[in-house]
C-alpha positions as CSV (number, residue, x, y, z in Angstrom):
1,X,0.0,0.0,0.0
2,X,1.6,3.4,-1.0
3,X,1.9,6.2,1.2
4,X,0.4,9.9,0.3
5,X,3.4,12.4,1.5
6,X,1.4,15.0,3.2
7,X,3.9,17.4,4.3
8,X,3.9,20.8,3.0
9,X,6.7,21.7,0.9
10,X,9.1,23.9,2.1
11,X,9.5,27.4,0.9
12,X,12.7,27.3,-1.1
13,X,15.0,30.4,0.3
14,X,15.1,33.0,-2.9
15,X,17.3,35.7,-2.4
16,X,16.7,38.1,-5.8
17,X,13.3,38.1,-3.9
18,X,14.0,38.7,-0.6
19,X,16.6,41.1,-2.0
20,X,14.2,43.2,-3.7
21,X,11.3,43.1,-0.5
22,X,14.0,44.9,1.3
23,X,14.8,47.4,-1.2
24,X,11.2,48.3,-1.6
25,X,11.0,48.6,2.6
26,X,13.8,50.7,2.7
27,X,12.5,53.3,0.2
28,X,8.7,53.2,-0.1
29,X,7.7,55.6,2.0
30,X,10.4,58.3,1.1
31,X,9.4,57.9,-2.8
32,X,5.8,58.0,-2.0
33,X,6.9,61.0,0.1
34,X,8.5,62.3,-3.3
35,X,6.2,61.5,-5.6
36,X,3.5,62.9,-4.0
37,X,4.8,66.1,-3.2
38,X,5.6,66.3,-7.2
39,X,1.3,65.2,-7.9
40,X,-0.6,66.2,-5.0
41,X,-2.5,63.6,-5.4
42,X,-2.8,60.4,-2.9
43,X,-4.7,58.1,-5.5
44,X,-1.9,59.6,-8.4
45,X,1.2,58.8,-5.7
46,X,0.0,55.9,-4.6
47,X,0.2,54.3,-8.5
48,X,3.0,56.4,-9.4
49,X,5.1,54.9,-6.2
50,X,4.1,51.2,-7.5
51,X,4.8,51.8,-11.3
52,X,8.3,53.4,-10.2
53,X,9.1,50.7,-8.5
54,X,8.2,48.5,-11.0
55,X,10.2,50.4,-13.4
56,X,13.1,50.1,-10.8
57,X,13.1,46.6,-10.5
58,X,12.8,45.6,-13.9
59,X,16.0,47.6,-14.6
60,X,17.3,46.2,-10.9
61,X,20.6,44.3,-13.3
62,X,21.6,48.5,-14.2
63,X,22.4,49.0,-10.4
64,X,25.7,48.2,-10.2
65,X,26.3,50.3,-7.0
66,X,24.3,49.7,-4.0
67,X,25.4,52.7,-2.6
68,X,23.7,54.9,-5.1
69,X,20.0,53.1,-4.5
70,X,18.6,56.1,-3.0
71,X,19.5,58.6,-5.6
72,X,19.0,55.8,-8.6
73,X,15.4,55.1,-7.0
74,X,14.8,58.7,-6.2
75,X,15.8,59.5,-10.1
76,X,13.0,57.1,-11.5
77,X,10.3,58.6,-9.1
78,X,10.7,62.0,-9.9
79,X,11.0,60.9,-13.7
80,X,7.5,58.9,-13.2
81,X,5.9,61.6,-12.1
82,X,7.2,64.5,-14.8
83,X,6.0,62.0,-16.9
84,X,2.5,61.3,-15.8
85,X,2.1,65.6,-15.1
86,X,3.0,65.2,-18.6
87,X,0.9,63.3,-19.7
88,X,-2.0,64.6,-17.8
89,X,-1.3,68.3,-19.1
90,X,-0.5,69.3,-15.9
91,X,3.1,70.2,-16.5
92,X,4.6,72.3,-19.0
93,X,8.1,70.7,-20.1
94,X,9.1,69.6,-16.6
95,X,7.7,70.9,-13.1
96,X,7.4,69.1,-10.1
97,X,7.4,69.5,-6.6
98,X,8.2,68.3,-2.8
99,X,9.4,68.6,0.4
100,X,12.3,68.6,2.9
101,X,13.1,64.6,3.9
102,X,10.7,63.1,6.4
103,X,12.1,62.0,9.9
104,X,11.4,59.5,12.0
105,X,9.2,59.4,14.6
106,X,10.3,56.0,16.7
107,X,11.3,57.5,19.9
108,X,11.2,60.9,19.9
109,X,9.6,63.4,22.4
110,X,5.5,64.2,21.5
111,X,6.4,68.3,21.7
112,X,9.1,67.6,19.0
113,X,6.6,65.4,16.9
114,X,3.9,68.2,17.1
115,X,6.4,70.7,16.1
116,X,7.4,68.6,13.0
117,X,3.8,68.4,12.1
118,X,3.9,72.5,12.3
119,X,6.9,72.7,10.4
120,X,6.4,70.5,7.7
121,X,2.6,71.8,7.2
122,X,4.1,75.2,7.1
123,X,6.5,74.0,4.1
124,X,3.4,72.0,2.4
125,X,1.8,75.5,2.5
126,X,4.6,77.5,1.6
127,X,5.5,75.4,-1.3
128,X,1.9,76.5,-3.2
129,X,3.3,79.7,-3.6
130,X,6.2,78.6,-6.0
131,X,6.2,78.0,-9.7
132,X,5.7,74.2,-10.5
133,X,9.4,74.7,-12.0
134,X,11.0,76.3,-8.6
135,X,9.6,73.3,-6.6
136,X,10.7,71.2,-8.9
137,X,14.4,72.6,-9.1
138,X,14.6,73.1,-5.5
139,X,13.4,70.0,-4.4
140,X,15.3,68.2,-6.5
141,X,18.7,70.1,-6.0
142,X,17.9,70.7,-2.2
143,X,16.1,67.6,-0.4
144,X,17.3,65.0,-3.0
145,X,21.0,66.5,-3.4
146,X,21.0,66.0,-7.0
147,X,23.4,67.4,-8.9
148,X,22.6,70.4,-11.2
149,X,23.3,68.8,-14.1
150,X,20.9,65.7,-13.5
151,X,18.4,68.5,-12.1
152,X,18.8,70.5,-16.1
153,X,18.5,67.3,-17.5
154,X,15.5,66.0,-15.8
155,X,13.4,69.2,-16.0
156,X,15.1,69.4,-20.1
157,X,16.6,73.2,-19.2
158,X,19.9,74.6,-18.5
159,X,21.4,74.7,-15.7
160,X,21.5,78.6,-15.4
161,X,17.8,78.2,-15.5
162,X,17.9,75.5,-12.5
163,X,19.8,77.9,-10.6
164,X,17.7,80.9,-11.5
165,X,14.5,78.9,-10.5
166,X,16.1,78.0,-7.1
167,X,17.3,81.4,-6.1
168,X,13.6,82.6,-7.2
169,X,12.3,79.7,-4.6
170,X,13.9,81.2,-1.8
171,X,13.3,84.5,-2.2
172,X,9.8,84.0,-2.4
173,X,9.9,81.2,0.4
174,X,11.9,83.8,2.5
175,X,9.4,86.7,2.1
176,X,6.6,83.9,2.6
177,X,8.4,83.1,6.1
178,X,8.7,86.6,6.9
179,X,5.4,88.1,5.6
180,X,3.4,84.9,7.3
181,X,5.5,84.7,10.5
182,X,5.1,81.1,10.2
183,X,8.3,78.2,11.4
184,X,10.1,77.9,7.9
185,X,13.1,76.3,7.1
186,X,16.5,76.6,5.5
187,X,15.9,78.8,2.7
């Protein structure tokens, strides 16, 4: 008389996939972050986030640096989402927007929190006074650290012009600050 084997088969260990799980962990909520500062749109982030990463992982064999992940992943999200503003004629050549880097919360003090909340509500606010092209240029060049060059490319302008739409950023972020007396930021 045979014998059924029962047993559930065991998972067999994958490391591409495990690999890539982490990735995603490690960045999702700063891209979302990204993108959605660039749409203003939850729904729009939300599928914007997954399609970049999508995009990210198909072209996963291009990474040949680790180390550069971050900017590499931070590169295809802002690219996703010129594209779909694009797209959606909500962008003329390249304009997009976000906002100083998010911090975590494990651990710290519930006055500091609420005062983050403040401050970064006051930037959300203050940032609806720019261009679409300043908040693109100075978000890019400022909270993502890319360099000017990448930031010309991306937005398809010079990099006189990136510099000329950051300078006009602050100024205008400065006399928002000042005129509004609200908690701003490094201008």
């Amino acid at each position: 008389m045979a014998t059924e084997n029962t047993a559930s088969p065991e998972r067999t260990p994958n490391p591409q996939a495990d690999a890539q799980q982490r990735f995603i962990a490690e960045h999702m909520r700063r891209i979302f972050l990204l993108i959605y500062r660039l749409v203003r749109n939850v729904d729009d982030a939300q599928d914007l986030t997954q399609e970049a990463f999508i995009k990210a992982l198909q072209r996963s064999d291009q990474l040949k640096d680790l180390d550069k992940a971050a900017h590499w992943m931070s590169r295809i999200a802002s690219n996703t989402a010129i594209d779909f503003l694009r797209r959606n004629g909500r962008i003329s050549l390249s304009e997009i927007d976000e906002m100083p880097e998010h911090y975590s919360s494990h651990g710290e003090h519930p006055e500091k929190l609420a005062l983050e909340r403040e401050r970064r509500g006051a930037m959300d606010t203050a940032l609806e006074i720019l261009t679409d092209r300043e908040r693109a240029a100075l978000v890019m060049r400022d909270v993502e650290d890319l360099p000017a060059e990448e930031v010309a490319a991306i937005l398809k302008c010079s990099k006189a012009t990136v510099r000329s739409h950051i300078a006009n950023a602050r100024i205008k972020l400065k006399r928002y600050f000042a005129e509004t007396g609200m908690p701003g930021e490094r201008v």
